[in-house]
GUMARVO-715876 format. One record per residue (C-alpha): residue number from 1; residue in one letter; x, y, z. Coordinates in pm, whole numbers, padded with zeros to 5 digits. Layout:
N
REC NUM A X Y Z
...
***
This chain:
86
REC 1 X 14933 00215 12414
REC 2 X 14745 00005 12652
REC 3 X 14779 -00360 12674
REC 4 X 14490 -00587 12637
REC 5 X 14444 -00571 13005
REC 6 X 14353 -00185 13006
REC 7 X 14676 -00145 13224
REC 8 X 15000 00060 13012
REC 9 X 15244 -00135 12802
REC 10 X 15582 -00215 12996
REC 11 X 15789 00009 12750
REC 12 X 15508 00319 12806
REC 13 X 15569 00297 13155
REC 14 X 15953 00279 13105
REC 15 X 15935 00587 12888
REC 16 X 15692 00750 13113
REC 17 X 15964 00687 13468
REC 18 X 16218 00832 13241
REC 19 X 16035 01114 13169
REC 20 X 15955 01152 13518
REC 21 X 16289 01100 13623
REC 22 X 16442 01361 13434
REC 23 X 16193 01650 13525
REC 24 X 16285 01571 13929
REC 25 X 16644 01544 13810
REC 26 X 16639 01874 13587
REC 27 X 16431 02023 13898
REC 28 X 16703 01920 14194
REC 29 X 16990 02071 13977
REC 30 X 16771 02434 13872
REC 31 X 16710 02476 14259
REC 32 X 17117 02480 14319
REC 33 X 17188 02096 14333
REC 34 X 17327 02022 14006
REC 35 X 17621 01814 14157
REC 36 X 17359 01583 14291
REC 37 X 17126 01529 14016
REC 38 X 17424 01484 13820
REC 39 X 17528 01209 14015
REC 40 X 17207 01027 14013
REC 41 X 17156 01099 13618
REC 42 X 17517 00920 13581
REC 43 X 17430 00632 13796
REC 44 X 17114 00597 13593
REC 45 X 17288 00616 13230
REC 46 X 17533 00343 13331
REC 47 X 17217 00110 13431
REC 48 X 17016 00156 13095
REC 49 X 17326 00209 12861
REC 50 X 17372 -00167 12769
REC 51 X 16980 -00238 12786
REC 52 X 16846 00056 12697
REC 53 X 17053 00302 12492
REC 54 X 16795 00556 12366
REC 55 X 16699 00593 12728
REC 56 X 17067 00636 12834
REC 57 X 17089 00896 12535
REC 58 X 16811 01103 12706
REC 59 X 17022 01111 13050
REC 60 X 17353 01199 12888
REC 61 X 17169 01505 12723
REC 62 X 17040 01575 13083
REC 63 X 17423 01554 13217
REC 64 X 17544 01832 12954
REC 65 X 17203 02014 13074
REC 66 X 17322 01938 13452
REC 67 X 17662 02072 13380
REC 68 X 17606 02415 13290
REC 69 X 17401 02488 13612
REC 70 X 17537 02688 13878
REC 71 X 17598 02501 14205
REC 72 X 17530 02633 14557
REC 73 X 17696 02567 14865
REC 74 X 17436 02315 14971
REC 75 X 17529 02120 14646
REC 76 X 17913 02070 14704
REC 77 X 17830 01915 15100
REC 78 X 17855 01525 15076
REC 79 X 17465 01405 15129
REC 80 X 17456 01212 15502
REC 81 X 17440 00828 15428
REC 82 X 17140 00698 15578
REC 83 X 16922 00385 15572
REC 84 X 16690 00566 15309
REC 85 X 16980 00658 15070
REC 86 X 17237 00377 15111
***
């Protein structure tokens, strides 16, 4: 639903970055990395679970997705910490 300024309501564009969110995260773990989109799904459920529960909801159902996927070896190296990812 559009607001009265033609631009998206704040909760469509919340549901809409979730959405988007868990395609890249369902993505990263189907091409080996499951570890690591596991990790970011988690640190995004803990954000939204007091705020936003039905939106944590949809990332724990992403986690049990997650944790069925194999891993590769790629997935079980720690990431390097850089200025990007810190």
């Amino acid at each position: 639903m559009a607001a009265a300024s033609g631009l998206p309501a704040q909760a469509d564009v919340h549901a809409d970055l979730l959405k988007l969110l868990v395609r890249a995260l369902r993505a990263l773990g189907e091409a080996g990395r499951p570890s690591d989109a596991s990790r970011l799904a988690a640190q995004g459920w803990s954000l939204l679970r007091g705020t936003n529960p039905d939106a944590a909801e949809r990332l724990g159902g992403l986690l049990h997705y997650l944790a069925r996927l194999p891993s590769t070896a790629a997935d079980t190296q720690p990431a390097a910490l850089t200025k990007e990812n810190a």
